[in-house]
N, C-alpha and C positions, 0 to 999 in steps of 0.2 A: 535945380533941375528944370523947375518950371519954366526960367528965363532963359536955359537952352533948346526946351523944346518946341514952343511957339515960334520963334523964327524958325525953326527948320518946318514946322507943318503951315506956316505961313509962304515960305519959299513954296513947297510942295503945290500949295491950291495956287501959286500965282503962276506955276509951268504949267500946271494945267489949263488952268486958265487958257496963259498962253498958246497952246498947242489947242485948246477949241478955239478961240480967235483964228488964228490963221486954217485953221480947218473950215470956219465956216465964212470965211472971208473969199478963200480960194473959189470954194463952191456955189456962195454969191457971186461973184466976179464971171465964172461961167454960165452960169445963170441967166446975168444982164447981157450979159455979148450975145449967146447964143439966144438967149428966149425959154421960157419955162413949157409954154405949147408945143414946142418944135421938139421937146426933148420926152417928154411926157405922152406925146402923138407917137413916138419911137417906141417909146417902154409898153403903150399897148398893143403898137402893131408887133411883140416879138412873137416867136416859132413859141407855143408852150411846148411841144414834143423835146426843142432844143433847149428849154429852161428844164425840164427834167432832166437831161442829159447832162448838164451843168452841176445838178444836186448827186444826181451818181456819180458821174467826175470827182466831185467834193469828197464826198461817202468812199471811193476807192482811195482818195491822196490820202485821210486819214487812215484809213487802212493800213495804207502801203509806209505810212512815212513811221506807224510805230514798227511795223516789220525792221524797215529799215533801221529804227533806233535800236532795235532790239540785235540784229545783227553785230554792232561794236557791245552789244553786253556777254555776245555768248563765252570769251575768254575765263571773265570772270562773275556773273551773273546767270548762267543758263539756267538758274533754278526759278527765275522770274515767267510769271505767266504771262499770255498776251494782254486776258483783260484788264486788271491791274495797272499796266501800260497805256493800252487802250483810253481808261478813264482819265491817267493822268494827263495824256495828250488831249482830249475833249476839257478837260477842265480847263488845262492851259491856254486854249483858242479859246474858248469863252470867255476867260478873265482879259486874257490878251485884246479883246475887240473894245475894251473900255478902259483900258491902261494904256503902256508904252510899247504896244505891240509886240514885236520879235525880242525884244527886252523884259518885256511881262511872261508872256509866252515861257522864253528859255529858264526865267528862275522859280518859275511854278515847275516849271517841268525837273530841273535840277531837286528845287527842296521835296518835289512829290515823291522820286526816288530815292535821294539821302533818306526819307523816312522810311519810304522800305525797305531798305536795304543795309540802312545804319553806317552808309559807307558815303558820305560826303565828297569825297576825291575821285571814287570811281564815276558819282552822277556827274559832277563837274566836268570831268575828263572825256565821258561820253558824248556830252551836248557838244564839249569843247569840239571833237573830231567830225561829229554829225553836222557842224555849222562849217566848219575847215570845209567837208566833203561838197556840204552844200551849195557852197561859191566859188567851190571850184568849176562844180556841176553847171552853175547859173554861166559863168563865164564862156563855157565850152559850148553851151547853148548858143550862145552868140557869133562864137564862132563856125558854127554850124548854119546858123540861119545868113550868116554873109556869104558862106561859100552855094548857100542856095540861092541866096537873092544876087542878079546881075547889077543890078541898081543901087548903086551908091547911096541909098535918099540919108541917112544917118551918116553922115562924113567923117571919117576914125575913129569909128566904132569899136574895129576890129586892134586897134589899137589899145583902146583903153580896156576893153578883154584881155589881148595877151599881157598889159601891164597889170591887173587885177591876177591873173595867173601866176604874173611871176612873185606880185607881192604875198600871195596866199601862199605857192612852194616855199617862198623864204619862211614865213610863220611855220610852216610843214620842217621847214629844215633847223629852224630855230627851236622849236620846241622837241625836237628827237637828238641835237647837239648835245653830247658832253660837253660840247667846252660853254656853249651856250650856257647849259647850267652851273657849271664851274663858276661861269661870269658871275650869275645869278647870287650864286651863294655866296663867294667872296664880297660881294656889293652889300650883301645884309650882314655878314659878318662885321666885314668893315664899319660900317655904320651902326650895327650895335657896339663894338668897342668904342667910337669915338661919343656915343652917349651914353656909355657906361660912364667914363672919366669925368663927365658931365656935373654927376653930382657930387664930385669933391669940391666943385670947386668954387663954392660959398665959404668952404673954410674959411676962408680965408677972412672971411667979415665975423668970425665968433671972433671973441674975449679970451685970452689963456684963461682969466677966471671964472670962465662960466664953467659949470657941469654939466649942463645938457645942450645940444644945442639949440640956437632959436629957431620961431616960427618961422620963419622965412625959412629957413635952410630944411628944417625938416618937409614943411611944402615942395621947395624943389626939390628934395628928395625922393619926397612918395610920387612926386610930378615924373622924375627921369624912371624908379622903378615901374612905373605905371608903361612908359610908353616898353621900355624894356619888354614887359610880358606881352605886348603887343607884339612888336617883332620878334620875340621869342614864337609865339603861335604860327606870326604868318611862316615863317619860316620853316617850322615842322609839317603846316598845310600845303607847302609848297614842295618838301623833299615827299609826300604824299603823293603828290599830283602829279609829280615824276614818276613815282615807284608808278603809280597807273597806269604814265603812259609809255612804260616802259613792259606794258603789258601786249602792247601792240606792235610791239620791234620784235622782228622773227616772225610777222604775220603779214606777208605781203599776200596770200590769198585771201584772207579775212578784208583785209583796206582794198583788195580792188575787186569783190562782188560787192561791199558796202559803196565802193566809187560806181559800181554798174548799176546797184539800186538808186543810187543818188541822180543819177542820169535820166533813169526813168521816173525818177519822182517829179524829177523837174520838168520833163515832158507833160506829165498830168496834168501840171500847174500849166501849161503851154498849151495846153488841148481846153482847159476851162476857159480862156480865155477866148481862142478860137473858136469855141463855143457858144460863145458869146457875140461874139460876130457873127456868127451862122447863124444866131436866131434875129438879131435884128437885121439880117441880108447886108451886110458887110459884105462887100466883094473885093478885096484884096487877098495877095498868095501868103499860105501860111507862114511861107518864110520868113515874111512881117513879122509875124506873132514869135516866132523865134530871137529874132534883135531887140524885139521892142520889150515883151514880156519880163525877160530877167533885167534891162535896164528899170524898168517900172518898179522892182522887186527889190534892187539893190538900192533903188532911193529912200520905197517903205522904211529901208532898217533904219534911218535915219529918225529917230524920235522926235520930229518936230513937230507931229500934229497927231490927232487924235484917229490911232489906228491906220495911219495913211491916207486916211480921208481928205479929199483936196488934194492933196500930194496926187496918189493916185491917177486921178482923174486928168489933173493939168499936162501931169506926162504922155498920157495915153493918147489924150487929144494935139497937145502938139508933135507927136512924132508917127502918131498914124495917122493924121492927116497929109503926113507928106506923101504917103503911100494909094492918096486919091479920095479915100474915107471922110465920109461926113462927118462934119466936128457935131451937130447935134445926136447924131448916132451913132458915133463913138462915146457919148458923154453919160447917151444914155446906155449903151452896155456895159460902162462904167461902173454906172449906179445899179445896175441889175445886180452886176457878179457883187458887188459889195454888200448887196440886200442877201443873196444868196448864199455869200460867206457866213455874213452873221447867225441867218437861217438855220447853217448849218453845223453851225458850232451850238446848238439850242441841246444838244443832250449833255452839253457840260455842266449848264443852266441846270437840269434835274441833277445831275450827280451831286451839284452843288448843294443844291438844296434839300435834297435826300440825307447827306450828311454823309454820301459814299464817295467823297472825290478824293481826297488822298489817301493809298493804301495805310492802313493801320500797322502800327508796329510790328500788333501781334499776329501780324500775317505772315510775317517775314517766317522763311523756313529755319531752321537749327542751324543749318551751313551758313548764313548770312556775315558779310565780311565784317571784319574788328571796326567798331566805332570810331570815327578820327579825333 
């Protein structure tokens, strides 16, 4: 057991590793181009009035965006409180600012609801549609801020949104297909039967006169029965996570107020930024902040560095600077909203530390769904 788990916690610290090298390598690299004074001379001449306004910004998206998640629970969850919720979303951005971001993030947030709720397939399924909602959201942003900006400065932008559109509907239509799942399930059936057959077939190396069989054979044995109860699981975890989201077909007004929350969530996030410009006197039209914002956002999800850090920045600089914007004061409201994200995610830190961040089992009410 020992010699399986050292290389995997060895793999773990050297991605990490990884993902702070290139995070601090990015933000060195803009550093030396632009100058440490030039950027630094930005971050204290900002608006403080518009850096509070940045922290309510924040303070309203967490708000709004467990509304939001709570909305895909009213089907089969209504009996969940806000706070509860609440906490687990604070928890999850705090863990998330030191992990693998929107990755950290979703399975804090998934395992904090399987625990309250005892229903593993419902939380899964809800992040699952909340993330569907949200890129779709992010995409149509973009779409929106092209049709505000005359200015080509991002050249088939509009392009790679409507393909982002249509590849999230397919997912949308993929995961509410019967036959989709048909496919699904044929494909693990098949492949449990052809490694069922699996472990006959050392027979063939016993002895007529042996009475038991050998080591070897019984090894591949418990080996092929082993993966068996594997795909036996995922497979029942999966006709699960169907029944779920088979909870949401026949609900086209429930998915399009969660699509019109989703809309305005992402605008939040579109107003913090522009927030941000307006406190270090950024003079470009918001409609920037519309193309640019959800491209910056979509790259984040990409786990290659540490919370988006670097990533972040290099984007922001090189695509609103086409917009006229100083690349040292673009770099520095960069580094603001980043400071202020972190900031803001700080009552997760206490939840954490108070020992109140995932709801307890015993919270759960008496209605709470069958265990998967």
């Amino acid at each position: 057991m020992t010699d399986q788990t050292i290389p995997q916690s060895t793999k773990k610290h050297l991605f990490t590793a990884l993902r702070i090298v290139i995070s601090v390598g990015l933000l060195t690299f803009l550093f030396y181009k632009i100058g440490p004074d030039k950027i630094f001379g930005a971050i204290r001449a900002a608006d403080p009035v518009m850096v509070l306004v940045i922290f309510v910004l924040m303070f309203i998206e967490h708000l709004h965006g467990t509304y939001k998640w709570m909305i895909l629970l009213r089907h089969t969850a209504s009996h969940i409180p806000f706070g509860p919720m609440l906490r687990i979303r604070y928890l999850s951005a705090f863990i998330g600012t030191f992990g693998l971001g929107a990755v950290t993030i979703e399975v804090v947030r998934m395992y904090g609801l399987a625990r309250y709720t005892k229903d593993l397939a419902m939380s899964f399924t809800s992040i699952l549609m909340d993330r569907l909602l949200g890129l779709t959201g992010l995409s149509l942003m973009i779409l929106i801020g092209v049709v505000m900006e005359s200015r080509q400065t991002v050249a088939g932008i509009e392009f790679w949104a409507v393909g982002a559109i249509a590849l999230i509907l397919g997912g949308w239509l993929a995961i509410m297909s019967q036959r989709f799942r048909g496919f699904t399930d044929r494909v693990l059936t098949g492949v449990q039967s052809r490694i069922g057959k699996l472990q006959y077939q050392p027979a063939s190396q016993e002895r007529p006169s042996q009475t038991h069989p050998g080591l070897w054979v019984r090894v591949w044995r418990g080996g092929v029965r082993l993966v068996m109860k594997i795909l036996h699981a995922i497979r029942d975890k999966q006709n699960k996570v169907y029944q779920s989201l088979d909870a949401y077909r026949g609900r086209p007004g429930l998915l399009a107020w969660a699509m019109i929350q989703s809309l305005i969530f992402n605008v939040l996030r579109i107003a913090v930024v522009w927030s941000g410009g307006l406190a270090l006197g950024i003079d470009i039209p918001i409609s920037a902040y519309f193309v640019v914002t959800p491209v910056v956002i979509f790259v984040m999800l990409i786990p290659i560095s540490m919370s988006g850090w670097g990533v972040r920045e290099v984007i922001l600089v090189s695509l609103l600077t086409r917009y006229g914007a100083d690349g040292e004061t673009v770099l520095a409201m960069s580094l603001l909203i980043g400071v202020c994200s972190v900031i803001s995610t700080l009552p997760g830190a206490v939840i954490l530390m108070t020992g109140s961040g995932l709801p307890k089992p015993g919270e759960t009410p008496s209605d709470t769904s069958e265990q998967p």
